[in-house]
Structures are given as C-alpha cells and as structure tokens.
C-alpha positions as CSV (number, residue, x, y, z in Angstrom):
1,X,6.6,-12.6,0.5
2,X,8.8,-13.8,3.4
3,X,7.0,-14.5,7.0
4,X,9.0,-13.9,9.8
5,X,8.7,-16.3,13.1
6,X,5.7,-14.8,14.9
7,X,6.2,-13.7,18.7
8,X,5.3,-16.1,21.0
9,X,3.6,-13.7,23.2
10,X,-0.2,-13.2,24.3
11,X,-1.4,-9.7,24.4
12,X,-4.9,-8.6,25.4
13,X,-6.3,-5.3,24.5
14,X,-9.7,-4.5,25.9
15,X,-11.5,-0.6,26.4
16,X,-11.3,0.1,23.0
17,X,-13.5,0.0,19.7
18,X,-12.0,-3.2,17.8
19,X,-13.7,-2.8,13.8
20,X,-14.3,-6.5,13.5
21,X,-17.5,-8.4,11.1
22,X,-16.9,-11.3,14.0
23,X,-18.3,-8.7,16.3
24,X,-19.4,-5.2,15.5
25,X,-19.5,-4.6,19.3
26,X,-17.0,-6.1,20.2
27,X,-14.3,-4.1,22.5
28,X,-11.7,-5.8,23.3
29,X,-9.1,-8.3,21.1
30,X,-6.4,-11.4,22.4
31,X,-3.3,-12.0,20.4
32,X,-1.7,-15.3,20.4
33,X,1.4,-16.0,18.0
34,X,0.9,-13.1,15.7
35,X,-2.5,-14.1,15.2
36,X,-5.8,-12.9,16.6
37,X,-7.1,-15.5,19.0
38,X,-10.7,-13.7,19.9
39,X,-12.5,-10.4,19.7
40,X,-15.5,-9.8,21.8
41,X,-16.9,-7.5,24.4
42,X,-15.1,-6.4,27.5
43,X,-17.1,-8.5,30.0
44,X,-15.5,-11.1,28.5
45,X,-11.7,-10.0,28.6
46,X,-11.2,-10.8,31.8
47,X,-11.2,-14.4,31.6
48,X,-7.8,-13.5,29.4
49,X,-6.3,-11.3,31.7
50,X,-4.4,-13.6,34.0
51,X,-3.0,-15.4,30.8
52,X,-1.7,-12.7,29.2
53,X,1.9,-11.6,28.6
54,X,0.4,-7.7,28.2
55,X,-2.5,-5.8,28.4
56,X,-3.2,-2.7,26.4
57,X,-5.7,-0.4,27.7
58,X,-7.1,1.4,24.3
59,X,-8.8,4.0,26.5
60,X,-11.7,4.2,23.8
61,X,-9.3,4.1,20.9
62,X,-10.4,2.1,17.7
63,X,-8.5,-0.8,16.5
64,X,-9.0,-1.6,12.7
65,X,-7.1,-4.4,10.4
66,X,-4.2,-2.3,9.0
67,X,-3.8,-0.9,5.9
68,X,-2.2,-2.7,2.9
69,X,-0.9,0.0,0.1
70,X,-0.9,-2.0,-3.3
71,X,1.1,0.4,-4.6
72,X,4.5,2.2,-4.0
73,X,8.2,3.0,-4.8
74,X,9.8,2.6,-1.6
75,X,13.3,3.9,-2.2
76,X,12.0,6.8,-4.2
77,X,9.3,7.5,-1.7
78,X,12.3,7.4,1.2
79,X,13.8,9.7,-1.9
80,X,11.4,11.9,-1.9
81,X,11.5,12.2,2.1
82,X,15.0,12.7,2.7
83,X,15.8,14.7,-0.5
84,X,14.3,18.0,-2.2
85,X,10.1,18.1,-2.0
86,X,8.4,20.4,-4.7
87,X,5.1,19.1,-4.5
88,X,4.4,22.4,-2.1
89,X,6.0,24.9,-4.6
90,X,3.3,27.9,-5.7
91,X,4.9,29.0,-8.9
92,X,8.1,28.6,-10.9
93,X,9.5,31.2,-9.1
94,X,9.3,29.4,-5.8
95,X,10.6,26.0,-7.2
96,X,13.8,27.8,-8.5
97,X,14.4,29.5,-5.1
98,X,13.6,25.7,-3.5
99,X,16.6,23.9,-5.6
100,X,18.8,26.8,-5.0
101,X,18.4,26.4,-1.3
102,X,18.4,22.8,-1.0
103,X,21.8,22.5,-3.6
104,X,23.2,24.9,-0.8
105,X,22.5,22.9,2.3
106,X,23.9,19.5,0.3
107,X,27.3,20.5,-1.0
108,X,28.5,17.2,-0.5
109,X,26.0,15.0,-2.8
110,X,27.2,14.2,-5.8
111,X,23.5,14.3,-7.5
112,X,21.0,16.1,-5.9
113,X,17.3,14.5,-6.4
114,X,14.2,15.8,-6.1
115,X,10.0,15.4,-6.7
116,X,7.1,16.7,-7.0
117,X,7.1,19.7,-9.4
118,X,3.8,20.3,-11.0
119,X,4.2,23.3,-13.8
120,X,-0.1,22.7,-13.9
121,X,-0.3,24.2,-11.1
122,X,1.7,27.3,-11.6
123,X,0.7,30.8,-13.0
124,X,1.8,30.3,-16.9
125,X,2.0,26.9,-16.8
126,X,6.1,26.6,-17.7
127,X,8.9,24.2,-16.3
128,X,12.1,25.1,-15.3
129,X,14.6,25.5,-17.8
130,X,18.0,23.7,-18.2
131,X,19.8,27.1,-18.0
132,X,17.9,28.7,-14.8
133,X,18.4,24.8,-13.1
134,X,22.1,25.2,-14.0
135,X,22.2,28.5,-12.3
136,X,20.0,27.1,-9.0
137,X,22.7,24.5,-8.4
138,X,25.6,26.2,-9.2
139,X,26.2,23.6,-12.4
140,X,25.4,20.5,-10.5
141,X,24.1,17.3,-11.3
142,X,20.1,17.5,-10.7
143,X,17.3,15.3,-11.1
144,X,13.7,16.6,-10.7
145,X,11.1,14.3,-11.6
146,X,7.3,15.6,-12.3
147,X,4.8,14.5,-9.8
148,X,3.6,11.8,-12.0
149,X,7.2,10.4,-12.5
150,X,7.2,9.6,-15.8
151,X,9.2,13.0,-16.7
152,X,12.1,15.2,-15.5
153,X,13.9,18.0,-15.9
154,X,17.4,18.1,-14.9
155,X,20.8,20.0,-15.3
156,X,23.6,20.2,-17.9
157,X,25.8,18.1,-15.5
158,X,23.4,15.4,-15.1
159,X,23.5,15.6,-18.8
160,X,27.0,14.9,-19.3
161,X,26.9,12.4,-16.7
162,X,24.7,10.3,-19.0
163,X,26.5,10.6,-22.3
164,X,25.7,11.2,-26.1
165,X,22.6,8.8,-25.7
166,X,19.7,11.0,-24.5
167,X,18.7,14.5,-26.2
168,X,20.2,17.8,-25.4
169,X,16.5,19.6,-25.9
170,X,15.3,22.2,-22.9
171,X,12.5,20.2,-22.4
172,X,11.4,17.9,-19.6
173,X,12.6,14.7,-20.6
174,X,10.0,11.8,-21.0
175,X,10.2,8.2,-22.8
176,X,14.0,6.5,-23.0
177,X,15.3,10.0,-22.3
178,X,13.7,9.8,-18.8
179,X,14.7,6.6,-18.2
180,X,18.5,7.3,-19.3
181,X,18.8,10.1,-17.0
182,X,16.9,8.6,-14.2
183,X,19.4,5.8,-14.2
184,X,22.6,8.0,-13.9
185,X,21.1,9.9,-11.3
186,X,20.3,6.7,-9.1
187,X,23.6,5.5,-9.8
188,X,25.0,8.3,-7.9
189,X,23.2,6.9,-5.0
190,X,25.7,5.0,-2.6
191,X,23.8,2.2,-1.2
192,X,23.9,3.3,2.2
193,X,21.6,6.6,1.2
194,X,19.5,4.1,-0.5
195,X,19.2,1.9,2.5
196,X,18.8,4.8,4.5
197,X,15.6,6.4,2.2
198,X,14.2,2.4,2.6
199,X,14.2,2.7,6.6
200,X,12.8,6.2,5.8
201,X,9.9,5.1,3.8
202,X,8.7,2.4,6.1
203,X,8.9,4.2,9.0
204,X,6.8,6.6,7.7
205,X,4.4,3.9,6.2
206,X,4.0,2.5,9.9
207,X,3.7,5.9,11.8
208,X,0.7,6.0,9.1
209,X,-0.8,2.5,9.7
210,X,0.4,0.6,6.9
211,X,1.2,-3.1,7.5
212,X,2.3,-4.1,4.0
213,X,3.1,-2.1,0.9
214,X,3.0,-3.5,-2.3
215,X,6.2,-2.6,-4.0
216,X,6.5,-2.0,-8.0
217,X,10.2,-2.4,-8.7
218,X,11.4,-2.5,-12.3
219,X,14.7,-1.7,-14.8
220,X,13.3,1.4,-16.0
221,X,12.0,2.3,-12.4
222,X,15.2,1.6,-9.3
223,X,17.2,-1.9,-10.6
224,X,17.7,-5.4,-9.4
225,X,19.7,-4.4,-6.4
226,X,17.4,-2.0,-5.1
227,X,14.5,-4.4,-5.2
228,X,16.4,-7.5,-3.6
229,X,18.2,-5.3,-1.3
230,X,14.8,-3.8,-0.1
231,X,13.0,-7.1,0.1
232,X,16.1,-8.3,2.7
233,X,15.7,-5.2,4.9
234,X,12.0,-5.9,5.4
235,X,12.1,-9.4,5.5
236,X,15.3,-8.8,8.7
237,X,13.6,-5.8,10.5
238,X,10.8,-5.0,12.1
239,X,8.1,-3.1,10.4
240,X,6.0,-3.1,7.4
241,X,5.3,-6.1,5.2
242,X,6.9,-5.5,1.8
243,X,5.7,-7.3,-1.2
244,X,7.3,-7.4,-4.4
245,X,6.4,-6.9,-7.7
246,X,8.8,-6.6,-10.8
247,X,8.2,-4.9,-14.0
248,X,9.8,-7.1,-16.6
249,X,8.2,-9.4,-18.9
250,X,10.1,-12.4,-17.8
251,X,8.3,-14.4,-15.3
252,X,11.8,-16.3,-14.4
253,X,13.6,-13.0,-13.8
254,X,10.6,-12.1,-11.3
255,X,10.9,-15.5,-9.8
256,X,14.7,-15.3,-8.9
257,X,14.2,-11.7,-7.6
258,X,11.8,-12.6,-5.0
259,X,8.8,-11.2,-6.2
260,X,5.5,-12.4,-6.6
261,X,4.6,-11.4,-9.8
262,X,6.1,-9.6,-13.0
263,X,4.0,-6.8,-12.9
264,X,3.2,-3.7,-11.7
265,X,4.6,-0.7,-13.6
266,X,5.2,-2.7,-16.7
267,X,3.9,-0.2,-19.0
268,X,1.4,-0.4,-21.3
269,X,1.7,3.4,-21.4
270,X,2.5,6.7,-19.3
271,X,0.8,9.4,-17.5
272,X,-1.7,12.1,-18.1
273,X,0.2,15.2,-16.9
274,X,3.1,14.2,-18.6
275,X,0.8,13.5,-22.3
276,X,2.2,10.2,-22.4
277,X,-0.9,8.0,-21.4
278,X,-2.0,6.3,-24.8
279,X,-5.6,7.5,-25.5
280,X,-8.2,7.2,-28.3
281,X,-9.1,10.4,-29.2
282,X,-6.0,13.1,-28.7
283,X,-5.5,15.1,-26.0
284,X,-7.6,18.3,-25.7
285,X,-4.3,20.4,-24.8
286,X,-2.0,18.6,-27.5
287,X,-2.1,17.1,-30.9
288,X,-1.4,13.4,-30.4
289,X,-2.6,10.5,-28.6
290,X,0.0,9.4,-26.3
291,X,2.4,6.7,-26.4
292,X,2.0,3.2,-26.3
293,X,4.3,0.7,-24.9
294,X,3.0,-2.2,-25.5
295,X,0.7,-3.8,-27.6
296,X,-2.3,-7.0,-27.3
297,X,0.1,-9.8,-28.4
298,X,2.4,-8.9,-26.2
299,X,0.3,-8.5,-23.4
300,X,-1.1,-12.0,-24.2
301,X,2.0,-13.7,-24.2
302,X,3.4,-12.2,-21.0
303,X,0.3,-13.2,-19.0
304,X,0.6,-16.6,-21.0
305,X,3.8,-17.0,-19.6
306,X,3.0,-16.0,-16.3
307,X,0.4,-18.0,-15.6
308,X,2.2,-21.1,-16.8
309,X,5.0,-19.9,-14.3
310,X,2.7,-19.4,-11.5
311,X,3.4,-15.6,-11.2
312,X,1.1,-13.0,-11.5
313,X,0.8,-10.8,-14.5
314,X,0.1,-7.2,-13.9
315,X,0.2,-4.2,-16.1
316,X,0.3,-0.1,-16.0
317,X,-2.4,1.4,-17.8
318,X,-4.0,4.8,-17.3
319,X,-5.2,5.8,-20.7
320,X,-8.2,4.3,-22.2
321,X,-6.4,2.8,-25.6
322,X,-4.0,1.5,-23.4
323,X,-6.6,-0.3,-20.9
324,X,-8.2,-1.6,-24.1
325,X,-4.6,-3.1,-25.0
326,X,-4.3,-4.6,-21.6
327,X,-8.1,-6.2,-22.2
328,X,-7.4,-7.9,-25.7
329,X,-4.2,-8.8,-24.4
330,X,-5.5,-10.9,-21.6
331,X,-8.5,-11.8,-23.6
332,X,-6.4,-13.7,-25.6
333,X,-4.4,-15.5,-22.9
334,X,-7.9,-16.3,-21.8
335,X,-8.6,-17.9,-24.7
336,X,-5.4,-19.8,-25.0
337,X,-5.7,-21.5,-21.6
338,X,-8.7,-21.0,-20.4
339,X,-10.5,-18.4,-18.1
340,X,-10.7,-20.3,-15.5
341,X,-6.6,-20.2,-15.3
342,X,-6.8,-16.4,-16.1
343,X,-9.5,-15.6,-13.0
344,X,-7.8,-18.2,-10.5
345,X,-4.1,-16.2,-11.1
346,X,-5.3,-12.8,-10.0
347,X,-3.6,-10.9,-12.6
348,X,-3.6,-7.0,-12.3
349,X,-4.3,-3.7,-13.7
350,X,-2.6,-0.7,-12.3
351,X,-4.1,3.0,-12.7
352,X,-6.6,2.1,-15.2
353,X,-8.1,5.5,-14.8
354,X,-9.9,5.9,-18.4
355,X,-12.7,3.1,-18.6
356,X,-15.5,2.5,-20.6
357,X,-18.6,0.4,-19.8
358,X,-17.1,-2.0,-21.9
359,X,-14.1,-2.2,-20.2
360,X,-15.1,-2.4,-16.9
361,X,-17.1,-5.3,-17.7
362,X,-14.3,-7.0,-19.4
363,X,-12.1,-6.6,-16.4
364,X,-14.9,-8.1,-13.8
365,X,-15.2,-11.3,-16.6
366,X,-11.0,-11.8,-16.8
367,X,-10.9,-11.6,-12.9
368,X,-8.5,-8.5,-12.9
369,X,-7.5,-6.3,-9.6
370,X,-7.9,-2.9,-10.3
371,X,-5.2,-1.2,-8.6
372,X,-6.1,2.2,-7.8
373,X,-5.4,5.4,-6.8
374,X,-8.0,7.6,-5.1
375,X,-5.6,10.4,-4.3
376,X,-5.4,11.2,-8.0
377,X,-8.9,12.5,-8.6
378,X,-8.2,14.6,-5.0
379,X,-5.3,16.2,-6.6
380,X,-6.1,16.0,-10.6
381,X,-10.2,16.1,-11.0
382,X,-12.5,18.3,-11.1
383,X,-13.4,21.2,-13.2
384,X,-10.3,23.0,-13.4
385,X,-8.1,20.0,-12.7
386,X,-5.3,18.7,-14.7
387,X,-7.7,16.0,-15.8
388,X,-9.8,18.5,-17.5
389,X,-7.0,20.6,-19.0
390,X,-5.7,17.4,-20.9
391,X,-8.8,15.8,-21.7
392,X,-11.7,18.6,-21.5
393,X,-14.2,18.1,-19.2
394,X,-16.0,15.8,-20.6
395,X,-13.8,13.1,-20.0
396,X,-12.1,14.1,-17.3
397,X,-15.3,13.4,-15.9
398,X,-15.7,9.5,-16.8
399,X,-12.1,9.1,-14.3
400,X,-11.7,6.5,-12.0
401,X,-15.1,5.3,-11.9
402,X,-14.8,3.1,-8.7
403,X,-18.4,3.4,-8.0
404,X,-18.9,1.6,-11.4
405,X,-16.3,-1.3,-10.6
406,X,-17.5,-2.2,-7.6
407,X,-20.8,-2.6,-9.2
408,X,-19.6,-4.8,-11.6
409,X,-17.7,-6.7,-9.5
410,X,-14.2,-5.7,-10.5
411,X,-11.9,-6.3,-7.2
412,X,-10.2,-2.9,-6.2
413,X,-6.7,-2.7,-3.8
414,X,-5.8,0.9,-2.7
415,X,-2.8,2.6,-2.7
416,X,-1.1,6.0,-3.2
417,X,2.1,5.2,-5.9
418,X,3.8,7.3,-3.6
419,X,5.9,9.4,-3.9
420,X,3.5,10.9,-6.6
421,X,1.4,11.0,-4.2
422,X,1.5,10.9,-0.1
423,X,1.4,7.8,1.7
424,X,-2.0,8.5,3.3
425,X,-4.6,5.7,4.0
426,X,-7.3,7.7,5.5
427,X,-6.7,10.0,2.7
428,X,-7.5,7.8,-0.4
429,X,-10.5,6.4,1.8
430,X,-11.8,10.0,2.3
431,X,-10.8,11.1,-1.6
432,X,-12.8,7.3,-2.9
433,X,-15.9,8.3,-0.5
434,X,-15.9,12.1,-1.6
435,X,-14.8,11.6,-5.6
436,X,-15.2,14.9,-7.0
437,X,-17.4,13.6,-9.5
438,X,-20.5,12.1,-7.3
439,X,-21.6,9.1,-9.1
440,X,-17.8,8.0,-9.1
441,X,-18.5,7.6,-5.1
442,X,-18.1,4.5,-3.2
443,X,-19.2,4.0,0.6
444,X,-16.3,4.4,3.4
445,X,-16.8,0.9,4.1
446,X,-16.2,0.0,0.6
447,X,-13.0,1.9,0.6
448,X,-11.8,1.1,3.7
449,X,-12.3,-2.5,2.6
450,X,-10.6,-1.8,-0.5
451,X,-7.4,-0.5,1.0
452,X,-7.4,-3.4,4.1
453,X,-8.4,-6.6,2.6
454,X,-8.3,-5.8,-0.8
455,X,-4.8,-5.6,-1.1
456,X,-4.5,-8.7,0.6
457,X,-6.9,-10.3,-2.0
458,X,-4.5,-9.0,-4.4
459,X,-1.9,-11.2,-3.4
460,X,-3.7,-14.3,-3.4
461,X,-4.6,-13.9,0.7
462,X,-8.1,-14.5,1.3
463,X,-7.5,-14.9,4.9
464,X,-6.1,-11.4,6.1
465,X,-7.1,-8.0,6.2
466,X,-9.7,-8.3,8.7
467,X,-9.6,-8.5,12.8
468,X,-11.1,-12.2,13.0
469,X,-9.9,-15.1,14.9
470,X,-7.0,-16.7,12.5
471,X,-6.3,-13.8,10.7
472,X,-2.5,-12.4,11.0
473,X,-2.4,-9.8,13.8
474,X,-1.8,-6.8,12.3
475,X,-3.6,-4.1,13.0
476,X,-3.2,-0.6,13.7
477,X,-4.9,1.6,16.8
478,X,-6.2,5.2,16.5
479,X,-7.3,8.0,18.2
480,X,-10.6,9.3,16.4
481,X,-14.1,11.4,16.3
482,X,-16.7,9.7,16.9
483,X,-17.6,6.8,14.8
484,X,-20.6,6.5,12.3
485,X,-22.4,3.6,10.3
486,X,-22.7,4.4,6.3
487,X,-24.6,2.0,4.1
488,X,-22.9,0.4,1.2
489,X,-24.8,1.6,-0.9
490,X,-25.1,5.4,0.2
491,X,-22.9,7.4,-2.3
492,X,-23.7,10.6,-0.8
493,X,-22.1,9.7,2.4
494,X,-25.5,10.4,5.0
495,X,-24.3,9.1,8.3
496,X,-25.5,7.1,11.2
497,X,-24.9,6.4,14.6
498,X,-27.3,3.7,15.3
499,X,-25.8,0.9,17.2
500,X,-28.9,-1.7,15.7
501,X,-27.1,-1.4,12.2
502,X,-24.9,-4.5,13.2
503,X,-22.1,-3.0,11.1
504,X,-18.8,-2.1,12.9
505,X,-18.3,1.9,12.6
506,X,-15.7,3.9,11.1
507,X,-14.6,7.6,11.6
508,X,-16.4,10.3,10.3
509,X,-14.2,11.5,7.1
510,X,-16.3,13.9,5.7
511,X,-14.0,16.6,4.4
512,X,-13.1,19.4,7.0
513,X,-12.8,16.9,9.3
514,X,-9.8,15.8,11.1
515,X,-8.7,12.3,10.4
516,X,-7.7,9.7,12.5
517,X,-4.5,9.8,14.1
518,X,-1.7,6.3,14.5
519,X,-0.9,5.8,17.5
520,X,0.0,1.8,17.8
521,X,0.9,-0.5,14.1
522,X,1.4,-4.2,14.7
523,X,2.3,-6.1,12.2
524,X,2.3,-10.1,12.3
525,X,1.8,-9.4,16.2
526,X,5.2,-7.3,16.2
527,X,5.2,-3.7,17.4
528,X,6.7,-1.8,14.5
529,X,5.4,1.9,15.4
530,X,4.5,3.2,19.0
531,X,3.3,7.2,18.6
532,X,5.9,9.4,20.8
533,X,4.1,9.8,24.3
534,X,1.7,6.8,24.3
C-alpha cells in the first residue's frame, strides 16, 4: 500500500460530534500532516484557532473514522456503474426489455457488460436464454453476470468471440466456462473505459465515506494490468486508499504486483446462488454438493509459502466443506512452522458464511480475519431467501453467525464485494446489527468497529481506524438523527441516549430509518469528496 506525502496543512474542525474513545464528548478535532493532532471539547478549540490553515464549522454534524471496505472489485464495480444494472429487474420479462434498451443506447461498444440478474427472485425462477439474449441485442456480444458473479449468461457472439474452448449449452455458464467468457468479454474493454469505471468506483466509494477499499484482484477475476494499473491511479490521485490483494497461489507473483497478500478470491469454492459453494450435505434444491477448488494440502502449502514470503494468505470460502478445507489447510501450515508464525501473519478468510462451532473456534485459535459480508443475509436470508431455497431452512439459518465470531474472538473486517452487492457502509452496519436471524446479531458498535478498524487490523495496521491523536486523518463527516448509546452486548438493539454511558454515540439505524448522509471524506488529511452544496 503506497502512502502519498501528507499535506502540510493544519485544519481545525470544532461544533460538531467527533466519535472518538480518546473522548466520547469530545466536539471538536485539529489535523496536522494528515494526522490527528487532538480531539477534545469546543472550549478548548480556540487555543487552535489562530494556528490553523482552516477551520471547518461541522454545524452539529458527526465526524467518525472512515470506513475501510475489505472487500471489492473496483473495475467491475465502476463496471457495473457505468454499464447495464439488473440487480432492480422484477421478472425475466423486465431483464429482457432492460438489455434490449441498453444494447440500443450503446451501439458503439463492441461488448456490452452487465450485473446483477437474480433469476431467484423472479416469478418461475428461469434465466434468460441464449436465443431471447441474441434477439435483445440484435446478435451482439453480451456478458451478464449473476449477482454472485460466479456465473453468466451471455450471447452467441460473445460465444464465438471466445472459440471452441467453452460449451455451447443454453445454460448460465459457471466453472472454466465462466471464466473463459469473462475473459473475452473484458478484453473488449479498451483501457481507457477501464480507467474510466476505476475513477467511477472510487468516486462513488468516497461520496459514501470509504477511505480505503480492499481490492481482490486475480486471473480468473480482471488480470495483471487491471490490478497494477488500478493500484497507480490510486496511489497518483486523490481519493480512496486502495489496497491490493491478488488471487494466485504464488506469493512472488503477488509480491511483484504490488499487493499485500496472495489472497482474497482464491477459491476454495463458489457461491450459493450459483450451486457452486462446496458443502457437506447437498443442496436442498439440487443433487450435488458443490465444487471444490482446492483442497487442505494445497491450502497448507500456499499459506506455507506465504508466510515464509512475508505475504499474507487469504482464501474464498463460503460453503461449510470448503471452510473446513481452508481450516486443515492452515492447520497444517500451523503445524509446520509454528502458530505463532500463523497468528502473527494475519492470514484471511473471505465469505466464510457456513460455520460450525467447530470452525469458528478453529479460526479464533489460527488467528484468521473473517472477511465478511453483512449485506448478504439483507439480500439472501431469511425464510423465503435464496439461502433457504438452496439449503432449507434449517441451515440457512446457521449463516453468517457474526454474533458467534465475535464471541470467540475471531477478528471480523466488513465489506460489500461489490458489485454483488452496493457499496454501502451504513448499510452492512445496519444489516450486521438487524441479522435476520436474531442470535446472529452483533451491537452497532461492534459493527461499526468491524468495518472502521477492522479492516485496518486486517492489513497489519493496528494504529488506524479510529479518530485518536496519531492516527492517519481520515475520516468522513455526516449529517445524521440523533445519536444513541447501545451496549456491546445488546443484540436486540435497545437504545440509549444517556450521556453518563462514556461511550461515543452512533446514529440510530434501526430499520425504517434514514441513514446517515456523506457530506465531507478525508483521507490521509486530503479532501477527496465534498457533498455538492456544502
């Protein structure tokens, strides 16, 4: 992660609510270098005034650390913004009428790209068809992958752009298949529109109060020069920090890439919607178990090497065979050099939505980061969820138990692996506090936590993620409700107002409720988002 020369500029912002454990009352905030210099109460601000290059009046707004999202594709995301958006499609009907009317207002793209289509969620249940996707484009070269991204369906000339190497089956296309088609359709990408959909994404992750994003690059996901070409852009312009991880098990690779770790998606399996997450017992809608990618030797030896190298080792796993893969897998490396080594390199675990008791504990002893999604149970659980449909609801309702890591001590790191889903902070903190599934809950606090320092922690950084002297400025201001105390412990979300708590207060996010709005995100003390008309 590259650090750019911090201003050398002194800003003061006082009137405001400033969420800080240095002072839970305090109300106003000095800058100095990119760093926070002092929080405390307004009585004291003025002794900074005179010495300050600005002065921010937060009119009662509340400044928090901002957030770090551990988990994103940045040039699909941008994508996903700029190109053909199906996650808002009612039926297959609608979808089809969608593509026709975006392949009408592009007739200049040679591949038109699209996300989001959830056949789930539609009355009967069916994808597209090759032949109704020809007709929608008029026999272009389409790409439409599911909302989980780890299938498509795409047309007869995306098809032929590919070759002889991928099957010719109307089905959406999953496994090597995917992969094959995903490449040709990125391909057709010029780099400027891949540049562009980068500038796109981060924008959009400032204007949301994002600092840093965590992204999970790979061969099978974008390619080398999407990656390197992403981590120049951030690491030249102003905005969020981008952190790199690559999804190849070659720890030198990763190294001469830039990133900080060959992981992220490196799969150990796929996805649930798509029935390719590797499970146990089979699915409840189909006759199999899943796929798996990898298996425990391999695992071990990739972290092995890793941890040698210096990287970090990180893995995606969402079904519960493939978690329990991941677990031996590092197990071993454990035993090989030691757990010390194992804990003190910070490996990861992406997803890891189906967990056992056993599992969970296993994660807390080998010192893994769960990376997580809360924004999945918002869209997927539930009794009539697509968790339930593949799985029954039994199971479903064991999913993402982040009550149950916390307990055990299992580090979590937020994020939204957009574009399946939204980049939305204030979302996943709401959807981790309100799990559909109420012993799954976790305090505001701990969530908020999870998705500010906890991605931070996830890099190594101990230091950041939290509005105390030393700390890198960055930090986002909003415009909010009023703000409540909520114990750590309180699962059920009762709310307080008390000022005795000592606890610095966050917005009320109980569902219904509006949620806070960005109007200011710094960012090593840089400016990198100003709300139009403030």
């Amino acid at each position: 992660m590259s650090e750019r020369t911090a201003p050398a500029r002194t800003v003061l912002l006082r009137r405001g609510e400033i969420h800080s454990p240095a002072d839970p009352f305090a109300t106003a905030m000095v800058v100095e270098r990119g760093q926070v210099a002092w929080v405390g109460s307004e009585g004291a601000a003025d002794a900074f005034a005179d010495g300050a290059d600005e002065v921010i009046d937060l009119d009662g707004a509340l400044v928090t650390p901002a957030f770090t999202d551990a988990h994103v594709h940045t040039t699909a995301t941008g994508l996903a913004l700029t190109g053909l958006d199906l996650s808002g499609a009612v039926s297959l009907e609608d979808a089809l009428a969608r593509v026709q009317e975006f392949a009408a207002a592009r007739p200049h793209d040679r591949v038109l790209l699209g996300h989001g289509w959830d056949a789930a969620r539609w009355p009967g249940g069916r994808p597209p068809t090759r032949a109704e996707l020809d007709r929608a484009t008029g026999g272009r070269p389409l790409y439409l992958s599911r909302i989980d991204v780890h299938s498509a369906v795409v047309t007869t000339a995306l098809l032929d752009l590919v070759g002889g190497a991928v099957t010719r089956e109307d089905r959406p296309l999953t496994g090597d298949d995917h992969h094959a088609v995903r490449a040709a359709a990125l391909a057709a990408v010029t780099p400027a529109q891949r540049t562009e959909a980068q500038r796109a994404a981060l924008a959009r992750a400032a204007s949301l109060g994002i600092g840093t994003v965590h992204e999970c690059g790979g061969p099978e996901i974008s390619s080398e020069d999407d990656f390197t070409g992403l981590l120049r852009l951030a690491a030249g312009e102003d905005g969020p920090r981008v952190v790199g991880y690559w999804a190849e098990r070659d720890a030198a690779k990763a190294r001469e890439l830039g990133a900080i770790g060959a992981a992220g998606d490196l799969f150990a399996d796929g996805a649930l919607g798509s029935h390719t997450a590797c499970l146990h017992e089979p699915y409840a809608d189909a006759g199999h178990t899943g796929t798996a990618h990898l298996d425990a030797a391999a695992v071990a030896a990739h972290v092995v090497e890793c941890t040698e190298a210096g990287l970090q080792a990180g893995f995606h796993a969402i079904g519960d065979a493939a978690v329990s893969t991941v677990v031996e897998g590092v197990r071993a490396a454990a035993d090989k050099l030691g757990l010390s080594r194992i804990r003190a390199a910070r490996h990861r675990i992406e997803h890891a939505e189906m967990l056992t008791e056993e599992t969970i504990a296993a994660l807390a002893e080998l010192g893994l980061t769960a990376s997580v999604q809360p924004a999945f149970d918002a869209l997927w659980g539930g009794e009539d969820g697509m968790y339930a449909r593949r799985l029954g609801p039994e199971r479903a309702r064991t999913l993402n138990p982040f009550a149950a890591l916390l307990r055990a001590g299992v580090p979590l790191a937020l994020g939204s692996d957009s574009p399946v889903t939204p980049l939305d902070p204030w979302g996943a903190v709401r959807a981790a506090a309100f799990h559909r599934t109420p012993e799954h809950r976790v305090s505001v606090r701990a969530a908020f936590t999870a998705h500010t320092r906890g991605g931070w922690r996830a890099i190594g950084r101990d230091d950041a993620g939290v509005l105390v002297p030393g700390a890198p400025a960055d930090y986002a201001v909003w415009r909010t409700g009023e703000l409540v105390v909520q114990a750590p412990d309180d699962r059920v979300a009762r709310w307080s107002t008390d000022p005795r708590s000592g606890t610095p207060g966050l917005p009320d996010l109980t569902p219904g409720r509006d949620l806070p709005v960005c109007l200011r995100t710094v960012v090593g003390g840089r400016t990198v988002y100003v709300r139009p008309g403030e």
